[in-house]
C-alpha positions as CSV (number, residue, x, y, z in Angstrom):
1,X,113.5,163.6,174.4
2,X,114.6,166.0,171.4
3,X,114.4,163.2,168.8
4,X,110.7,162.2,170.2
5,X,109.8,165.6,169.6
6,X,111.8,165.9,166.4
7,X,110.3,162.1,165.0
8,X,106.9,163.2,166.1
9,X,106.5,166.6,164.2
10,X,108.5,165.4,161.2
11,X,105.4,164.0,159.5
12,X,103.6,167.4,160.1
13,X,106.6,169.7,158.7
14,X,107.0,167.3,155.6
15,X,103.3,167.6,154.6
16,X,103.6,171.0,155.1
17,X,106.7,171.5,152.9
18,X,105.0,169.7,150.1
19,X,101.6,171.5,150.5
20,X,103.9,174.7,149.8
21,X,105.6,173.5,147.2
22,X,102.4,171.8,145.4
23,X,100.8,175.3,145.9
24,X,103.4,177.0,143.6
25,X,103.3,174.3,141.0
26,X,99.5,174.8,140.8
27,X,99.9,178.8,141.3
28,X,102.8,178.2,138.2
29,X,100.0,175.9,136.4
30,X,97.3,178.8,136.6
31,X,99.9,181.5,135.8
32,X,100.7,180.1,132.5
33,X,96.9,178.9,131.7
34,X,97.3,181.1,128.5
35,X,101.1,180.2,127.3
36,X,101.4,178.3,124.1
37,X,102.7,174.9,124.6
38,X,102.7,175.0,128.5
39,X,102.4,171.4,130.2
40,X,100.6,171.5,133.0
41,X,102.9,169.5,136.1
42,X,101.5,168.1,139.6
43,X,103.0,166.2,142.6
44,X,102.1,163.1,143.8
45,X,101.3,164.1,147.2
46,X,101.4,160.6,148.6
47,X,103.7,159.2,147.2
48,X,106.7,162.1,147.6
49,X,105.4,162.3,151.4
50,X,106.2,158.8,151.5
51,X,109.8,159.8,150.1
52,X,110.1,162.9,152.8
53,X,109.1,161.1,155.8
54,X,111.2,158.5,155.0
55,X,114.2,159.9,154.0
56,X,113.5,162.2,157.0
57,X,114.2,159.4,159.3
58,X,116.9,158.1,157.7
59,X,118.4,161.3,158.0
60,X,117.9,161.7,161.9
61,X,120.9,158.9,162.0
62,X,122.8,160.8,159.7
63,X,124.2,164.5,159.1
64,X,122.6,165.9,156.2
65,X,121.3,169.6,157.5
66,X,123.0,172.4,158.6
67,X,125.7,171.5,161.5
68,X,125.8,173.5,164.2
69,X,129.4,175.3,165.0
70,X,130.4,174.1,168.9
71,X,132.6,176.7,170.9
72,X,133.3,174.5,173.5
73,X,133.3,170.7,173.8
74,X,131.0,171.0,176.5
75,X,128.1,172.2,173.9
76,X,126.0,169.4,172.6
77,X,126.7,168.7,169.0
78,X,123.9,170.5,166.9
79,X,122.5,169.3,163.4
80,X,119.5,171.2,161.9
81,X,117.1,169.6,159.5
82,X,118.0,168.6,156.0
83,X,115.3,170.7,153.8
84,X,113.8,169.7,151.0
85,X,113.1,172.2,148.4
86,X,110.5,172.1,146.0
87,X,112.9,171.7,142.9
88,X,113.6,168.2,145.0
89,X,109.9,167.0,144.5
90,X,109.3,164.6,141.3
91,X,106.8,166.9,138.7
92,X,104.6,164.7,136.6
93,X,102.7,166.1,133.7
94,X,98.6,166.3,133.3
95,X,97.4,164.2,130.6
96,X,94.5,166.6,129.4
97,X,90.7,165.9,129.2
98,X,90.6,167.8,125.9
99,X,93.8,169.4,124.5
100,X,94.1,172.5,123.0
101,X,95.2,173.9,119.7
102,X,97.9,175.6,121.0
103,X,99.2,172.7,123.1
104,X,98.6,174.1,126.5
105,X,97.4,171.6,128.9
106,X,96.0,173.7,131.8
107,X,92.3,173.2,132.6
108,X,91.5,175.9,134.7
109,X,88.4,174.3,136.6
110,X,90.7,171.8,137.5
111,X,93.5,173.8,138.4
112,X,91.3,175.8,140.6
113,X,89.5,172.6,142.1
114,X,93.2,171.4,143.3
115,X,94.5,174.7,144.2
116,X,91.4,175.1,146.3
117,X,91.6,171.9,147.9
118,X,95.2,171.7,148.7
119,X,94.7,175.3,150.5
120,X,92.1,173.7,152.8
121,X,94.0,170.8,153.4
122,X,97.3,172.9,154.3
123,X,94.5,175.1,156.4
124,X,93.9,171.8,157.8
125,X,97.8,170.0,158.6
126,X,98.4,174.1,160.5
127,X,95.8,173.9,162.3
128,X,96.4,169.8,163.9
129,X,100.3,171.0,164.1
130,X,99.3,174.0,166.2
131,X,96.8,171.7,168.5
132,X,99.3,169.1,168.8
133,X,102.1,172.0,169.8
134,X,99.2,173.3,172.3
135,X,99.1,170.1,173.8
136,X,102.6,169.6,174.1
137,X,102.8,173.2,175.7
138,X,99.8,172.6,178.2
139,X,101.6,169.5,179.2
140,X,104.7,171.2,180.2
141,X,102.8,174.0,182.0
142,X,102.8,173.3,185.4
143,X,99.4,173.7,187.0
């Protein structure tokens, strides 16, 4: 029953983690709009979701998160999630509409269009995570 639970909100936490962590490459991106030489970076969102979900299964079979210490070999045998930090995510670099003289890449209408639109869309993956966890709460109400 735990691993139901655990397969079917791994998609949800994964997109979540990456939202996170492509909100402080863009946050980074707009930061350093006025830094000589600065490269603006990005994350595939697709494609490293791909990679998390994946590798999050895989890793349901195996331990790779933080192991739970048993007192007594009647406890069950704990393993907590293997994380993925936002240093694990594969940056790719913009390839500017018009570069600069001073080698920065950042366009800052796009910068703001994507950091814009990656906060509504991790608005968005909250907000069907908490209905999903309402429903699962509501179910096990009795009534």
């Amino acid at each position: 029953m735990i691993d139901q639970l655990e397969s079917a909100f791994n998609f949800h936490q994964q997109a979540l983690s990456l939202r996170q962590a492509r909100h402080e490459v863009l946050a980074a991106n707009i930061a350093n709009a006025d830094t000589p030489n600065y490269k603006a970076r990005d994350i595939n969102f697709a494609s490293e979701l791909k990679k998390a979900v994946n590798n999050g299964q895989a890793e349901s079979g195996k331990s790779g998160g933080v192991a739970l210490a048993r007192t007594s070999e009647r406890h069950l045998a704990g393993q907590g999630p293997a994380w993925r930090s936002a240093s694990s995510t594969d940056l790719l670099y913009r390839i500017p509409d018009q570069p600069s003289l001073d080698g920065n890449t950042v366009d800052m209408d796009r910068e703001r269009t994507q950091f814009a639109d990656n906060a509504v869309r991790y608005q968005a993956a909250l907000t069907i995570l908490n209905s999903r966890i309402q429903g699962l709460k509501n179910a096990m109400q009795s009534e």
